[in-house]
C-alpha positions in Angstrom: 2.2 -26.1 14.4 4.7 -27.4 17.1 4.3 -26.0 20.5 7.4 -23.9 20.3 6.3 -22.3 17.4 3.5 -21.2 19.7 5.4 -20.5 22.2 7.6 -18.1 20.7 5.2 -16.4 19.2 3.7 -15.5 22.1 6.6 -14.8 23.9 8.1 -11.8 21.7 4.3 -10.3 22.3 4.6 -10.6 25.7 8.1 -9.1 25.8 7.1 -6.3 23.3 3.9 -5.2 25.3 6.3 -5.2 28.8 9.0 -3.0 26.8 5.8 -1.0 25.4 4.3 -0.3 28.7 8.2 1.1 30.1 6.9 4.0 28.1 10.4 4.7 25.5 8.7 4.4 22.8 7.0 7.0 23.5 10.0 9.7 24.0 10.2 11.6 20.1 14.1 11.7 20.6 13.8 7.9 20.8 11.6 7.6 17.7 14.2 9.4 16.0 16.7 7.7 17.1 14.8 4.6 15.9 14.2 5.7 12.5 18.0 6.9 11.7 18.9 3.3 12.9 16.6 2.0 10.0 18.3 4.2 7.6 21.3 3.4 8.5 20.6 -0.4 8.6 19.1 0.0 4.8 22.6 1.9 3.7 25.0 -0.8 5.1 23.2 -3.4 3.8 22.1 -2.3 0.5 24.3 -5.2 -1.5 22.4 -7.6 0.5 19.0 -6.1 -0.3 20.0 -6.2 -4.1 21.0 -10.2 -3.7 18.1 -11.3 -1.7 15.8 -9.7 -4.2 17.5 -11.3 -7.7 17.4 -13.9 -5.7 13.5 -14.6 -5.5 12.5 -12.4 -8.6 15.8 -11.9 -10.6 14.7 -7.9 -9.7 16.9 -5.4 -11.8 19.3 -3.8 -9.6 17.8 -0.5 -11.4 14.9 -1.7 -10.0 15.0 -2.3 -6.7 17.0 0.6 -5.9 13.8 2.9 -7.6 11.3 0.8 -6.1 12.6 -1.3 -2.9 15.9 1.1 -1.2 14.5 3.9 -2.6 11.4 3.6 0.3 14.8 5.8 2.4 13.1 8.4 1.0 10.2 7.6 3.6 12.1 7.3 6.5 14.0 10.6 5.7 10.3 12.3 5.4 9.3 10.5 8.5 12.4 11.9 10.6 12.0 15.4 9.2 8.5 15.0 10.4 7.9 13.3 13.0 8.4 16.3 15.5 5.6 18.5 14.1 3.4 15.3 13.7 3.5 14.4 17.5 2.5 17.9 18.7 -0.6 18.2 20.4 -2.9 20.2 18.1 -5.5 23.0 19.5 -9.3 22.1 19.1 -11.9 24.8 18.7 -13.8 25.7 21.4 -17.2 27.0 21.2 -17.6 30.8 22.5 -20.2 29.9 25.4 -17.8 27.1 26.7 -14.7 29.4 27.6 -12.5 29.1 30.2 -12.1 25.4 28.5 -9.9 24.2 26.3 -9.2 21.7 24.1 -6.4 19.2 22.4 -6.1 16.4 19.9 -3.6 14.7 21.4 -1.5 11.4 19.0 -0.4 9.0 21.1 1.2 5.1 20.3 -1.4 1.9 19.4 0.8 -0.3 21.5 2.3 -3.5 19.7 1.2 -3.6 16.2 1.7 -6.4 13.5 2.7 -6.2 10.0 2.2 -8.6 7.5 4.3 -7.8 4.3 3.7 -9.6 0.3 6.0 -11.4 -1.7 6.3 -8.6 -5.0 7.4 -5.4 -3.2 9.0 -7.7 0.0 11.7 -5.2 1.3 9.8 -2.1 0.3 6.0 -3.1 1.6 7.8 -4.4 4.5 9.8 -1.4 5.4 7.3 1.6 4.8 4.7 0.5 7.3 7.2 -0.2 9.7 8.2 4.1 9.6 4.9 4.4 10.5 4.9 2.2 13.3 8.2 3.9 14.8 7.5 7.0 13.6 3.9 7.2 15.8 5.6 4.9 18.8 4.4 1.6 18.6 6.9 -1.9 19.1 6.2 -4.0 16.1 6.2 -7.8 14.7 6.8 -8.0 11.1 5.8 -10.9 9.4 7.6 -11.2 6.1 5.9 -13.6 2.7 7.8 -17.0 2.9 7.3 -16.7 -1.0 10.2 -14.5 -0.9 12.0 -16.4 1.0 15.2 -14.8 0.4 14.1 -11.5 1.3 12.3 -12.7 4.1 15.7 -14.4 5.6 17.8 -11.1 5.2 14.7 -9.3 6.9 15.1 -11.3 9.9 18.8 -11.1 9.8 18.9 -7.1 9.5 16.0 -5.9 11.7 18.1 -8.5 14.5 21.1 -7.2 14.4 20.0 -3.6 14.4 17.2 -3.8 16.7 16.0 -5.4 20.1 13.5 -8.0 19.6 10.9 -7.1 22.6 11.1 -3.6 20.4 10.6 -4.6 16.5 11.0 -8.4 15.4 10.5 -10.3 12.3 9.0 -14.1 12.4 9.0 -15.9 10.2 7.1 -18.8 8.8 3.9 -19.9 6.3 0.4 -20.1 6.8 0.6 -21.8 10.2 3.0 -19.0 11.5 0.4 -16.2 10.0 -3.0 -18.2 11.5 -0.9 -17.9 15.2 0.1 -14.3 14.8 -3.5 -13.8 13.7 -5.1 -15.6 16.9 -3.5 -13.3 18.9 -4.8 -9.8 20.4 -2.5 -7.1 18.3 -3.3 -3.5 18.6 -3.1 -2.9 15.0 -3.2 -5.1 12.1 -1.2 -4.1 8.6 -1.8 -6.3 6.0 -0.3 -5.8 2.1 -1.7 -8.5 -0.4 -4.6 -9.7 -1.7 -8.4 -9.5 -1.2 -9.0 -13.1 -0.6 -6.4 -13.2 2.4 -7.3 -9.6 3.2 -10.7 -10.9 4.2 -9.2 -13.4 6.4 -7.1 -11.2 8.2 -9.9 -8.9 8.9 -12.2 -12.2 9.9 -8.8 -12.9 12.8 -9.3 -9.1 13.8 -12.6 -9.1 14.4 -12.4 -11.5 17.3 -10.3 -9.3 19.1 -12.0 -6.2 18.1 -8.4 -5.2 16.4 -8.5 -2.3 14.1 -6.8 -3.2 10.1 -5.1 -1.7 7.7 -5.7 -3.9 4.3 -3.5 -2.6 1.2 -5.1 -4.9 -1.7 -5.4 -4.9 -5.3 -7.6 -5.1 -7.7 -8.0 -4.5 -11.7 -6.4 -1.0 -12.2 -8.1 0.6 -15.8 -5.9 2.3 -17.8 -8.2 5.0 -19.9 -6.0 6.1 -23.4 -7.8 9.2 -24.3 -6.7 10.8 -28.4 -6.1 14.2 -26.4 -2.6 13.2 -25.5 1.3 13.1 -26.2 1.4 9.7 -27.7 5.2 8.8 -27.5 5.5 10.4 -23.9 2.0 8.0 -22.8 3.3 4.7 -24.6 6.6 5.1 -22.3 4.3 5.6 -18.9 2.2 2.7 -19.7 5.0 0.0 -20.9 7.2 1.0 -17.4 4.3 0.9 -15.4 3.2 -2.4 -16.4 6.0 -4.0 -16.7 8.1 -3.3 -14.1 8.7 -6.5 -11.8 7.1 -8.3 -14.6 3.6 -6.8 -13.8 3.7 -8.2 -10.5 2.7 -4.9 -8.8 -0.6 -4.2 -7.4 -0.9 -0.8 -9.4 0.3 -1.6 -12.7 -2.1 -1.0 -15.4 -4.3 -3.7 -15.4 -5.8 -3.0 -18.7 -6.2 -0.7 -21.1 -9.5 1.5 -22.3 -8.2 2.9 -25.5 -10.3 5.8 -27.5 -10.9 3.6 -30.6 -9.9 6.4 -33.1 -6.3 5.4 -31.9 -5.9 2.1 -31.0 -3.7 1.1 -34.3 -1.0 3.5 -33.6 -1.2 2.8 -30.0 -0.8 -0.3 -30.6 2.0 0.1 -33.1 4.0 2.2 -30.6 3.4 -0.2 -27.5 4.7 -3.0 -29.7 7.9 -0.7 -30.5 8.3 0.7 -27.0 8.7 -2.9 -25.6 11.1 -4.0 -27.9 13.3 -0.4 -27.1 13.1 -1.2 -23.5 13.6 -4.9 -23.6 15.2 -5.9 -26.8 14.3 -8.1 -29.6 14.3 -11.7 -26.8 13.6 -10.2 -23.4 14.5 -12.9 -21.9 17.9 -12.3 -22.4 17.5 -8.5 -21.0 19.0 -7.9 -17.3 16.4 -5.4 -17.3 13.5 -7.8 -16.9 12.4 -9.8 -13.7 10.9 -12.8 -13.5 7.4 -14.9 -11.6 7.8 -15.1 -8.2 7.0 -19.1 -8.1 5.2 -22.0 -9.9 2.1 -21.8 -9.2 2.0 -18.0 -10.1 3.3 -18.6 -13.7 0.7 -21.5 -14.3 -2.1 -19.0 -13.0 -0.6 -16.2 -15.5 0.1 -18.8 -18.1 -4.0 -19.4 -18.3 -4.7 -16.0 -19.0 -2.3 -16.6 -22.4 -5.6 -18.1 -23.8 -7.6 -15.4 -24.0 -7.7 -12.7 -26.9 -5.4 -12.8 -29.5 -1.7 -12.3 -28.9 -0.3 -9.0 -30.7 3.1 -9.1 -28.7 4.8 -11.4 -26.6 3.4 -15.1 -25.4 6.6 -16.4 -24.8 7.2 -18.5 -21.6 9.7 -20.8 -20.0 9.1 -22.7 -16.8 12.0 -23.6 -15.7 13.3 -20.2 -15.8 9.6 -18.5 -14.8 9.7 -16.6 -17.7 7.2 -15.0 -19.2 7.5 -12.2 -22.1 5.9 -8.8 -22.2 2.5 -9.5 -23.8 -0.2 -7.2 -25.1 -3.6 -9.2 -26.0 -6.0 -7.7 -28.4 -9.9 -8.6 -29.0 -10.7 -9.5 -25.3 -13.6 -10.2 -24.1 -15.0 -8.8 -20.8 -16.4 -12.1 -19.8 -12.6 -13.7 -20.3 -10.3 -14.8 -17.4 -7.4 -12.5 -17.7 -10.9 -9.9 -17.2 -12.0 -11.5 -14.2 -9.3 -11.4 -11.5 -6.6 -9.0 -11.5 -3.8 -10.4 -14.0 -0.5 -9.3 -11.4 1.8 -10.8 -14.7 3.1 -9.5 -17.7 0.2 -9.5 -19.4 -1.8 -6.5 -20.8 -5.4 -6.7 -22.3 -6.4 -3.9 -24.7 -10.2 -3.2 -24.9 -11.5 -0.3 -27.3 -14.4 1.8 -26.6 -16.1 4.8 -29.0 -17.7 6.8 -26.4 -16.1 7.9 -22.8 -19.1 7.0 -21.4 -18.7 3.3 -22.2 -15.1 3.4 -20.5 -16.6 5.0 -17.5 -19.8 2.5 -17.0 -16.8 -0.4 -17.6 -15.5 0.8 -14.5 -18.3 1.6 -12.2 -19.3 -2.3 -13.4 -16.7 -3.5 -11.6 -15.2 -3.3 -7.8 -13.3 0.1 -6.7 -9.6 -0.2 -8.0 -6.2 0.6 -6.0 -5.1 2.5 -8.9 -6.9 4.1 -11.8 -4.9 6.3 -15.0 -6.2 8.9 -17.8 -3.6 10.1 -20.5 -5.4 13.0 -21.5 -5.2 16.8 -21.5 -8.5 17.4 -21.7 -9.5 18.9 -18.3 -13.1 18.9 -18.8 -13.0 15.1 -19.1 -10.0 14.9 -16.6 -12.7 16.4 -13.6 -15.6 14.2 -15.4 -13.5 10.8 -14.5 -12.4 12.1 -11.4 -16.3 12.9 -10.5 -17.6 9.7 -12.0 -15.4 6.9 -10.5 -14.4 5.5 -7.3 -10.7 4.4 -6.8 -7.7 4.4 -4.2 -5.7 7.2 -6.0 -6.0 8.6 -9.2 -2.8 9.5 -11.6 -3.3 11.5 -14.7 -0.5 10.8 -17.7 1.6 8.6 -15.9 1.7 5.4 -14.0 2.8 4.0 -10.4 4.8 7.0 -9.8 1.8 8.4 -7.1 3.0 5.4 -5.1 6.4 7.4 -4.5 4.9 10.6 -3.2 5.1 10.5 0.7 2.8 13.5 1.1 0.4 11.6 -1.0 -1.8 9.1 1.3 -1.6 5.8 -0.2 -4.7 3.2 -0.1 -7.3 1.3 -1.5 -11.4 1.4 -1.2 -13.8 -1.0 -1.1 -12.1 -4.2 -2.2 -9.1 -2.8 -2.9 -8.8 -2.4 0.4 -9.3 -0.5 4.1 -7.1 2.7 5.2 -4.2 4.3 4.1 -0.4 5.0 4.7 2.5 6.9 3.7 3.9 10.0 5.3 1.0 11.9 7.7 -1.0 9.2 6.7 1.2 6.3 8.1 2.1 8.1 11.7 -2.3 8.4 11.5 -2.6 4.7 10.9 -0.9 3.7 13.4 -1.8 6.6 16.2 -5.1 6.9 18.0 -6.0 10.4 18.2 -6.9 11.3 21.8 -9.5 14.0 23.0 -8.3 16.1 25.7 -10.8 18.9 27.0 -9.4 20.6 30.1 -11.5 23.2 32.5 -10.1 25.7 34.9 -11.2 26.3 38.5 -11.5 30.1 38.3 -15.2 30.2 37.0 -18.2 27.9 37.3 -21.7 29.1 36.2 -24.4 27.2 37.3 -26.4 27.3 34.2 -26.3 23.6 33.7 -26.8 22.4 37.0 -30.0 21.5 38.9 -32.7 22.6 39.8 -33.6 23.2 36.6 -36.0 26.3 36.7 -35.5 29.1 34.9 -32.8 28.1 32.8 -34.4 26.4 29.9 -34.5 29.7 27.8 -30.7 30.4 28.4 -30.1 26.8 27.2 -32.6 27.2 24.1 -30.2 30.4 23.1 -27.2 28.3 23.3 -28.0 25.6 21.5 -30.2 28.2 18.5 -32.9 26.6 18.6 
């Protein structure tokens, strides 16, 4: 890295921690302020957002108005919000401390940095950064080069609309992240996946800085019979296939009751060609591989199982059809990693319990769906796995609920956000326990003597 790379990394950190320090950020009027700017930037600029994203993933303009403007909808949650959020909150005292009292008191991380992916890059981008105005912090926003499109207009917007020693995009590749990383942050947000997740949290830990790691994983996809086929085959082809697969809580495979696997199959085979025609890659409805590399990794995963729909691909055009594999084995690649592609493996079990154990076999998904109505076993898979969220008869749509913390655990990542649970992230909670001067016993006080008994009674024992 040249040294004015360095230097100007360093420099906007500098400037942001001065501006942080003047204590504005602070102010909720100016937080407000803040956040109707972003809308406002995001509503101007909303042609732009639609070309930079056909741009690096030929993104339906359907779609990225559901899935990348449509994150307005968290900035208008964060400014109706934000003034209840920020209040101090009373804390309970107990009855032998009175005349105390006590506070939980939010207040500002400082500078924070946010490091956004390449599949969701305006959206995964954007929704942090209410968080980070919305609970008073200057940010830097480092947007995925592998969009570079996006990335560009990022830069461009959040420059024109805002100061750069208050929020500022840099932008760059690995070298550019590995600097940002080297330096002290007071909050890390990261969005991608585990491998680099574990990186970034390796950078924090020299500087004791706290993370936020939104990762990924193999999302299961339970198909129980108790269910509204036609409604479930619907959920299932959208959530998967939207952005090509490319999203980190598509349904990464399917755990069909066996007893219904034909006609499942029948009707996912149907609903793709209602939703994507006969050749889809001459819909305008479908979105294409982010880059090279990406398509040859997906590509791989072709030669697994047995193809029942789909398989086509094009490299010049990174194009690769909607594809549902049959007959795959658990030991096969497109099992071992999560797929993040078109692609959608079908695996057949007899007994719930073997569904279940296939689960807890494998790391803690972000995501994990049941299509059943059966509430007993509804509670039993809610009780018997782990996961970042659970959504029952539908797919991806719990990502959209800004009341709804949103987060992964184990590998599928550290922390949450979205609504409350963004303005949390990026807040430190501070204790405030406040005394008067118009009583003082001396109960706790030395000497000692006679007051053990009176202590023993407060403490029960």
């Amino acid at each position: 890295m040249v040294a004015t790379e360095i230097f100007k990394v360093t420099e906007i950190l500098n400037k942001q921690r001065i501006f942080f320090k003047t204590g504005q950020t602070k102010n909720v009027a100016f937080r407000i302020a803040q956040l109707k700017i972003l809308k406002q930037a995001i509503i101007e600029n909303k042609q732009a957002i639609i070309q930079a994203l056909t741009a690096d993933l030929r993104k339906p303009e359907f779609e990225t108005y559901a899935s990348e403007i449509g994150v307005i909808k968290e900035v208008d949650y964060g400014i109706k919000n934000i003034t209840n959020w920020t209040k101090p909150k009373k804390a309970e005292i107990p009855l032998e401390l009175l005349p105390y009292s006590a506070k939980i008191q939010p207040e500002p991380l400082g500078v924070v940095l946010i490091i956004g992916p390449w599949n969701y890059p305006f959206q995964l981008i954007i929704s942090p950064l209410v968080g980070a105005i919305a609970s008073g912090n200057c940010a830097i926003i480092k947007p995925s080069e592998i969009a570079p499109h996006t990335s560009q207009f990022l830069a461009e917007m959040i420059g024109k609309y805002f100061e750069k020693n208050y929020i500022a995009v840099i932008e760059g590749g690995v070298e550019i992240s590995q600097q940002l990383l080297a330096e002290k942050f007071d909050h890390i947000f990261f969005t991608g996946g585990t491998a680099v997740g574990k990186i970034v949290m390796t950078a924090a830990a020299k500087n004791l800085t706290p993370v936020t790691l939104e990762l990924g994983g193999k999302s299961p996809c339970i198909v129980d019979t108790e269910m509204n086929i036609e409604h479930t085959i619907k959920r299932i082809i959208w959530g998967k296939f939207i952005n090509a697969g490319q999203t980190c809580i598509a349904p990464d495979y399917l755990l069909v009751d066996q007893r219904i696997k034909q006609d499942l199959l029948s009707g996912l085979q149907k609903c793709l060609k209602e939703f994507y025609g006969d050749n889809p890659a001459n819909s305008p409805n479908y979105a294409r591989i982010i880059h090279q590399k990406q398509f040859a990794r997906l590509v791989n995963f072709l030669k697994c199982g047995e193809i029942i729909v789909g398989g086509e691909t094009d490299p010049e055009q990174l194009y690769i059809a909607p594809t549902i594999i049959d007959h795959v084995s658990l030991e096969d690649s497109v099992m071992q990693e999560e797929i993040f592609g078109p692609i959608l493996p079908i695996i057949a079990y007899t007994d719930i319990d073997e569904a279940i154990d296939l689960i807890n076999s494998r790391p803690k998904p972000l995501a994990l769906y049941l299509f059943s109505q059966n509430q007993n076993l509804q509670k039993r898979v809610l009780q018997e796995t782990s996961s970042g969220g659970v959504c029952i008869n539908d797919t991806v749509m719990q990502f959209g609920i800004s009341s709804l913390p949103f987060g992964g655990v184990g590998d599928s990542g550290i922390g949450s956000y979205h609504g409350k649970a963004s303005f949390d992230t990026f807040s430190h909670y501070k204790s405030v326990l406040r005394n008067s001067f118009w009583l003082d016993l001396n109960w706790r006080y030395a000497p000692y003597k006679g007051k053990l008994l009176l202590l023993k009674l407060i403490l029960g024992i």
